[in-house]
N, C-alpha and C positions, 0 to 999 in steps of 0.2 A: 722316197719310199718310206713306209712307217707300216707298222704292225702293232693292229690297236686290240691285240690278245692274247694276254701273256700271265701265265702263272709261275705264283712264285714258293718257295717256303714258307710265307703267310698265309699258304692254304695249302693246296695239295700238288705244286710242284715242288720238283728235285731239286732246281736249283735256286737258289739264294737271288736276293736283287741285284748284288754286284756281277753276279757273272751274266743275267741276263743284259744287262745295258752294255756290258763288256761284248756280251754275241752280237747285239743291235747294230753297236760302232762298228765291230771288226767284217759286218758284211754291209756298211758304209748305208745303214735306213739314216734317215735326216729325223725320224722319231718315234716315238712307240707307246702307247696307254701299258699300264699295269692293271688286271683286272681281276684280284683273284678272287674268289668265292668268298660272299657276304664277308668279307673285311676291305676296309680301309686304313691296315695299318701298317703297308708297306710303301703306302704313296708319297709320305716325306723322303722317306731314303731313298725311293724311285728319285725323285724329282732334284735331290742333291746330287746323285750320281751322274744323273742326266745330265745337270747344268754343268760337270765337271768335264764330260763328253764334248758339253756344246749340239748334245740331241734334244730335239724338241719334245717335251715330257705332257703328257695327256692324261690327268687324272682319270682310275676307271676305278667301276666295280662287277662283277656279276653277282646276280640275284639268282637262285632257284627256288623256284614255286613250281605247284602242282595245278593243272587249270583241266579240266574232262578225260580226267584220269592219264594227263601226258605231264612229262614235264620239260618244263620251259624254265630256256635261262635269257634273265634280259639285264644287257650291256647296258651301265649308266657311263656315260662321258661327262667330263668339265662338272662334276657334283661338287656342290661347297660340301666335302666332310663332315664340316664342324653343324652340320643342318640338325635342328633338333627331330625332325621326322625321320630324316637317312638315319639318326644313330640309336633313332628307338626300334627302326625297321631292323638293323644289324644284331641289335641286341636280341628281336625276335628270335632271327632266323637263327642266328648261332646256337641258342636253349634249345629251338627244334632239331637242329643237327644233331646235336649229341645226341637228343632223345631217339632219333630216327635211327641213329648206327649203332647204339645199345639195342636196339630192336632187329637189325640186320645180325647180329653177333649171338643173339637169341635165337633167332630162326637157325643159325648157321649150327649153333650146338643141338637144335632140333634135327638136323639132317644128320648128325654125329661126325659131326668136324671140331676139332678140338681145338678154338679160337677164343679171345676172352678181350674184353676191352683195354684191361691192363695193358698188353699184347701191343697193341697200335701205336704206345707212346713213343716207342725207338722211330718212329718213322714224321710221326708230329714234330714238326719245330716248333711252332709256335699254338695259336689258338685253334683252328680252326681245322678238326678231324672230318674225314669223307671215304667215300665210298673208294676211292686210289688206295687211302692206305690200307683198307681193308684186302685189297686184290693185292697189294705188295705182300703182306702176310700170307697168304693162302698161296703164292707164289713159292715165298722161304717154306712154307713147311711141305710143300709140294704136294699139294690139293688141287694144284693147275698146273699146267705148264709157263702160263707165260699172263701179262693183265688182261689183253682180248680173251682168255679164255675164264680168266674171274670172273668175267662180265657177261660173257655170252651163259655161262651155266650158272653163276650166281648172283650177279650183280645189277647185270641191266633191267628194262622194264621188264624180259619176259623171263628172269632168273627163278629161280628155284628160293631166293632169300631176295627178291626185292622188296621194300617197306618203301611206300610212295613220300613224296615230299609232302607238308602242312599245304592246306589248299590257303591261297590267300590273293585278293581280289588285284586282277593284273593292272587293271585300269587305274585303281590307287597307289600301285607301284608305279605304274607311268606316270602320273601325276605330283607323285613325293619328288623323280627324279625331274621331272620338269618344274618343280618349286623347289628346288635347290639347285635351279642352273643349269639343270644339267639335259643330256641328248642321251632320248631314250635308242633302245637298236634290240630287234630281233636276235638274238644269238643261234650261228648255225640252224636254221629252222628247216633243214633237209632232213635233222635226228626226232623232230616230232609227227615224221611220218602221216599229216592227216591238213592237207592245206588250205580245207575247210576252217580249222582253229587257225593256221599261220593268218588269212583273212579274219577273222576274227579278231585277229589281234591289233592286226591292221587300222579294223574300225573302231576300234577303244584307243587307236589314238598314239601309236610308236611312232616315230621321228624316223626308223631305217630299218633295213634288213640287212643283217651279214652274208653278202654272195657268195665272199670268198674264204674259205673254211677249210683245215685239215680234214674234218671229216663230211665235207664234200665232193659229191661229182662231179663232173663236165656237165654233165645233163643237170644237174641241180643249180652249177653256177650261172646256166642261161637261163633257166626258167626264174630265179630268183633277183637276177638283173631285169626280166623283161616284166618281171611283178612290181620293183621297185618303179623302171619306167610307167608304168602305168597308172602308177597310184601316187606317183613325185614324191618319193620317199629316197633319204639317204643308202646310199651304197657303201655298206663299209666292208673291211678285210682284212682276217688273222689268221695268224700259224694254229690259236688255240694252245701254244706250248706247255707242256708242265715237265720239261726240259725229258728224260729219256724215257717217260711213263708209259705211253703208246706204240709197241711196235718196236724199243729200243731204237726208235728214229729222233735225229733231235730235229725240231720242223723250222726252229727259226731260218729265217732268209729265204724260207720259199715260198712264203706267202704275203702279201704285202696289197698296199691302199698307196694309189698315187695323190698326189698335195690336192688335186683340184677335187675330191670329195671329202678330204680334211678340213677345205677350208669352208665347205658348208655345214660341217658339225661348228667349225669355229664360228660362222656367222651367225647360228642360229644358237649357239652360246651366248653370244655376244648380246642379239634382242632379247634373248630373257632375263641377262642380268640386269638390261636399260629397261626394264617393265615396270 
């Protein structure tokens, strides 16, 4: 079993690398991608810890882009990091991040919530601030009750202070991560609500769909397996974890990819690095 979606404190999960490989082991997956948002700079210590396991370690990343006013996160797999396109693209998105949550923190003192960017650093570990930590803050000073309720009244698409991602062309996203080795994958495409774009995305050229997803259905996981059957596209499967962020639930171990769709991101790893 392996769980190819996993956040860490290098972006907007709770827990640290070590403890998530430690959850990995201790509910016996055989391996697991690290994917957190526009960084790559948890994936050496992922991969030391892993090899210390004896789990199989799947370099990842997630991407968010804005594509006909939705936004879309797309899983790269087996990316050479060190790729001069992957770490111009990171350097992008990260400059738009900050710029986009300074602009959520704006809106948010326009509704007269008393929030400041300073504010968010106790909850940052490292580089990469997002819209989690802004729900965890509005949490502590109790402007919500809980982070689904951040999100439902201020956060998500139809919030009160949403500010959209940088539109940026998906099909050159698929192709940076396909010239750097790597296997592109629809992330959770049940949250983009419009499956007109999910196809869409389809014909620009992604490598897979994620069926199995924390924040999917029953009804989503078969419509989105019987999508991949038809278009012979990768089936892949994550918790999504960002350790107790969602619901106070921690999701590893309930969500998981058997070896035999692992070993087609592996093989088609494999032909692009012999190209």
């Amino acid at each position: 079993m392996y769980d190819l979606h996993l956040h860490s404190t290098f972006s907007d999960g709770r827990f640290d690398v070590e403890k998530i490989v430690s959850e990995i082991d201790e509910n016996s997956f055989s391996g697991m991608s690290l994917t957190d948002h526009d960084t790559v700079d948890g994936l050496n210590l992922a991969k030391d810890y892993c090899n210390k396991k004896d789990i199989d370690f799947i370099p990842g990343i997630e991407f968010g882009i804005t594509y006909k006013k939705k936004e879309i996160h797309i899983l790269g797999y087996f990316i050479d990091y060190n790729n001069k396109e992957i770490s111009e693209l990171i350097d992008k998105l990260k400059i738009d991040r900050k710029i986009r949550i300074r602009k959520i923190i704006n809106r948010l003192k326009d509704l007269n919530l008393d929030v400041s960017f300073d504010e968010l650093q106790k909850y940052v570990k490292k580089d990469i601030v997002s819209r989690s930590h802004i729900a965890r803050l509005l949490v502590e000073k109790t402007y919500v009750n809980n982070i689904k309720e951040a999100f439902d009244i201020y956060l998500g698409q139809d919030g009160l202070a949403y500010i959209e991602k940088n539109n940026y062309n998906i099909k050159k996203v698929i192709n940076i991560i396909k010239s750097a080795g790597g296997v592109s994958v629809l992330a959770h495409p049940g949250t983009i609500k419009d499956d007109d774009i999910v196809k869409e995305i389809i014909n620009l050229g992604i490598d897979g769909i994620e069926i199995i997803n924390s924040k999917h259905s029953l009804e989503d996981i078969v419509k989105y397996n019987d999508l991949c059957d038809n278009y012979k596209l990768i089936a892949t499967a994550g918790s999504d974890c960002h350790g107790k962020v969602i619901d106070s639930k921690l999701l590893i171990g309930n969500y998981y990819l058997n070896y035999k769709n692992v070993e087609k991101i592996k093989k088609l790893h494999s032909i692009r690095l012999n190209k």
